[in-house]
N, C-alpha and C positions, 0 to 999 in steps of 0.2 A: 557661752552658749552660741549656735550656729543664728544668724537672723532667718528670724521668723518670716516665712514666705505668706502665704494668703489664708489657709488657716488659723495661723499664730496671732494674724492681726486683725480682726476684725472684733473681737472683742475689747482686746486694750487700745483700739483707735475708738470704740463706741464710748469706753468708759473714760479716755481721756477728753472727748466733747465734752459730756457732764461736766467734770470737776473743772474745764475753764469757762463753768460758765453758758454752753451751748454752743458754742462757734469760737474758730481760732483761723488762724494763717496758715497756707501749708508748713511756713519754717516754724511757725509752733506747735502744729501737728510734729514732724518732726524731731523737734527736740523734745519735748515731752513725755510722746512712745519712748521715745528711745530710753528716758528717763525711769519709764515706767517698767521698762523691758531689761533693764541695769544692762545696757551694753556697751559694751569697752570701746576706746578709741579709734583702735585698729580693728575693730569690726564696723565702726561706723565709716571707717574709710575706707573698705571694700570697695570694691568699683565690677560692675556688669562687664562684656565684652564689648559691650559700644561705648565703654569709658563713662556709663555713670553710676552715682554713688548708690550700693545695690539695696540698702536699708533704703530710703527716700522710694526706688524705684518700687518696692515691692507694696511699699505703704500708700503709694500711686493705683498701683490694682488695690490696693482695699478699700481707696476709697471711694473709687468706681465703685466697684461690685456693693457696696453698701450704699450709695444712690442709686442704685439701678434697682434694691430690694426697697428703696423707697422711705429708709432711717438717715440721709444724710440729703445736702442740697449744698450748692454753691453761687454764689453770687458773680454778677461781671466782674468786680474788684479782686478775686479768688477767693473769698471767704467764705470757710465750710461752717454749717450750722446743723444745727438736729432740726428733722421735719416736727410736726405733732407727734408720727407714732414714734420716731427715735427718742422723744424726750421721755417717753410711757416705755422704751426699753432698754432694759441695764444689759443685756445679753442676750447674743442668739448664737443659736446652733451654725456653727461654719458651713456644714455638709447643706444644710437646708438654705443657707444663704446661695450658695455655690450651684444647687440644682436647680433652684430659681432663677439664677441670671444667666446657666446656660441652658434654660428652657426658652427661657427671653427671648436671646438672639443665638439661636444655635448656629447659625454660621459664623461667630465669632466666638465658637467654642474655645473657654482657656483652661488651659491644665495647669497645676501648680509647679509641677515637675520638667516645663517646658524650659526649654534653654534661656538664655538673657537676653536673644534678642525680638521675643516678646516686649512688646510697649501699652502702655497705657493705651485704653479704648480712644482717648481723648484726643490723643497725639497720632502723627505721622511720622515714624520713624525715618521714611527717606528721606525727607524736606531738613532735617536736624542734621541729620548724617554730610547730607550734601554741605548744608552751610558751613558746618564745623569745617570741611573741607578746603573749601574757598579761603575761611578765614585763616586758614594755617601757608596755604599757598600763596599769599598776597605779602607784599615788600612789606620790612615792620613801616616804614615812613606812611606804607598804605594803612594801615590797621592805629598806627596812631590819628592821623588824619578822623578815621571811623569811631574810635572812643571820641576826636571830637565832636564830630557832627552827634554822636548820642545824646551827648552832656547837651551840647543847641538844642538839639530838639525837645528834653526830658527839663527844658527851662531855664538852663542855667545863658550867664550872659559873659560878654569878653573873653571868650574862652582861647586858650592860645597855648600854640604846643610849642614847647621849649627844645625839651631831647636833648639838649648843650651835653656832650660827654666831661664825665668827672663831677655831676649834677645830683650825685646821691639816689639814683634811679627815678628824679622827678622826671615825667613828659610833658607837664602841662600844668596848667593853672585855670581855676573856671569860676566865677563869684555866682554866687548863690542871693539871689532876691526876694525878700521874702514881704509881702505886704505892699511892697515898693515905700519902705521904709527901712529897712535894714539888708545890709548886705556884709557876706565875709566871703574871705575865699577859701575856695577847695584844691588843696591841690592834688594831682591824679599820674596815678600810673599806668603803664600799659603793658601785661604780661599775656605774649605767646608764646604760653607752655602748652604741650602737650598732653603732662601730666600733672600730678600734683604740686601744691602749691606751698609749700610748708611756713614756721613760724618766724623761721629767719626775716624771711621776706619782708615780714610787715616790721619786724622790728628796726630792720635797716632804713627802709620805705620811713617810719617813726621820725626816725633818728636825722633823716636829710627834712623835716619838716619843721625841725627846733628854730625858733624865732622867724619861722618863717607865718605859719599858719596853724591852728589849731585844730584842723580838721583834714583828714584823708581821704582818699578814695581810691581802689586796685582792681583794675577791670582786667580779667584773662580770660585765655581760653581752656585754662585750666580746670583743678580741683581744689579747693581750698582743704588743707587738713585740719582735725578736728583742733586740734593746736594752735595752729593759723588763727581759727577763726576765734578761740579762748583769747590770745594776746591780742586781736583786732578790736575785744571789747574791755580788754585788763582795766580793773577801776584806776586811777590815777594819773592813765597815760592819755593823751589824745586818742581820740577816736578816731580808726580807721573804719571805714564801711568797705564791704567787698560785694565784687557782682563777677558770682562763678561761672562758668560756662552755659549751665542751663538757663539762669539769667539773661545774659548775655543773649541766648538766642531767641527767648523770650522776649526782651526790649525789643529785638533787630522784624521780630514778628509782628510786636503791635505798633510800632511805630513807621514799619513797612519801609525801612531803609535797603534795598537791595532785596527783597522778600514781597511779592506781591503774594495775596488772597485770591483765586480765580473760581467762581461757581460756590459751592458749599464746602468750603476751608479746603482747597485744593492750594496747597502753598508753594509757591513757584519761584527758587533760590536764581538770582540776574547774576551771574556770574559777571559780566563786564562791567554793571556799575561798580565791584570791587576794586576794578583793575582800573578804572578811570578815579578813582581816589588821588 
């Protein structure tokens, strides 16, 4: 079946709140719908013309548009929850959601039938566009450097980029503190892809990690495929964690690495702090 644009989703994103509970994650939001919606692999890896994943992007407007009618809410952390009236309702009428929210703000009238590069009410499409840009035009020595200073800043300690060729695709090493009693290390890759990101990769990635370290981490500017991400969490093997592109530009946002905030979320991409890497 085609994925369900902003119609199709507003009821099996309401009725997937309930059953976990009242509140999830976006990546449990979407995996779940998707669960719910029995959609195939290769339809979850569909990609938008601005290169993102077009299932997530469309479940992105539904969840708007149903906070905006006042059944959904989200938290600084991003976790969506049912309001009072969302948890008193198991269903509503699409059409009456939709002329509600474009009564709301009729200058940000959305059609469902618009092209892809329609974005989320929430987001700034230029500020994403431009970054991804920078990060693709930047030397890899620069962008490895950039995974490390993320892993610095998001807590980790000693972090230090290897890169040695013939190295099993390892970049780096980063030890993880936890309590300040226990510490292991992470080791991390660094992927500037374009596109997607398949399951070879982590298996390889796995495989240069044997008696070295028990735990993964593959930061790109990629996409991860749904594959990818099934072998990233295979029961028996080490765990690899991944941070795909939308991530990635996410972290580089709140952590304001090259990305300043200016006035009311006016995000403003430093093109030279890249290049001074």
């Amino acid at each position: 079946m085609p994925i369900p644009k902003l119609d199709g989703l507003f009821n099996p994103l309401l009725q997937t709140l309930h059953k976990l509970g009242g509140s999830a994650s976006n990546s449990e939001l979407v995996d779940e719908v998707a669960k719910f919606l029995a959609l195939s692999d290769q339809e979850l890896d569909e990609q938008t013309s601005r290169g993102q994943p077009r299932f997530a992007y469309w479940l992105a407007w539904a969840r708007s548009y149903l906070k905006i009618y006042g059944l959904i809410t989200n938290s600084e952390r991003g976790i969506w929850s049912l309001t009072p009236t969302g948890i008193e309702t198991e269903s509503v009428d699409p059409v009456s959601v939709k002329r509600f929210v474009r009564n709301r703000n009729k200058t940000n009238d959305i059609d469902q039938d618009q092209d892809d590069s329609t974005e989320d009410p929430a987001e700034d499409p230029e500020w994403r566009d431009a970054l991804l840009r920078v990060l693709l035009d930047i030397e890899p020595a620069q962008f490895e450097r950039l995974c490390q200073r993320i892993l610095r800043e998001s807590g980790f300690v000693q972090v230090e980029v290897t890169g040695r060729s013939g190295d099993g695709g390892i970049d780096g090493v980063g030890v993880v503190e936890l309590g300040g009693l226990l510490t292991f290390p992470v080791l991390f890759q660094c992927k500037r892809y374009r596109d997607s990101v398949g399951p070879n990769v982590v298996r390889d990635f796995r495989g240069a990690m044997v008696g070295r370290s028990d735990r993964g981490l593959i930061l790109t500017t990629g996409l991860f495929t749904q594959e990818a991400q099934r072998e990233a969490r295979r029961d028996g093997a080490p765990p690899v964690d991944l941070v795909d592109r939308e991530r990635l530009l996410d972290k580089l946002k709140e952590l304001r690495l090259g990305v300043r905030t200016e006035m009311v979320e006016e995000v403003v991409v430093e093109e030279d702090w890249f290049q001074a890497l």
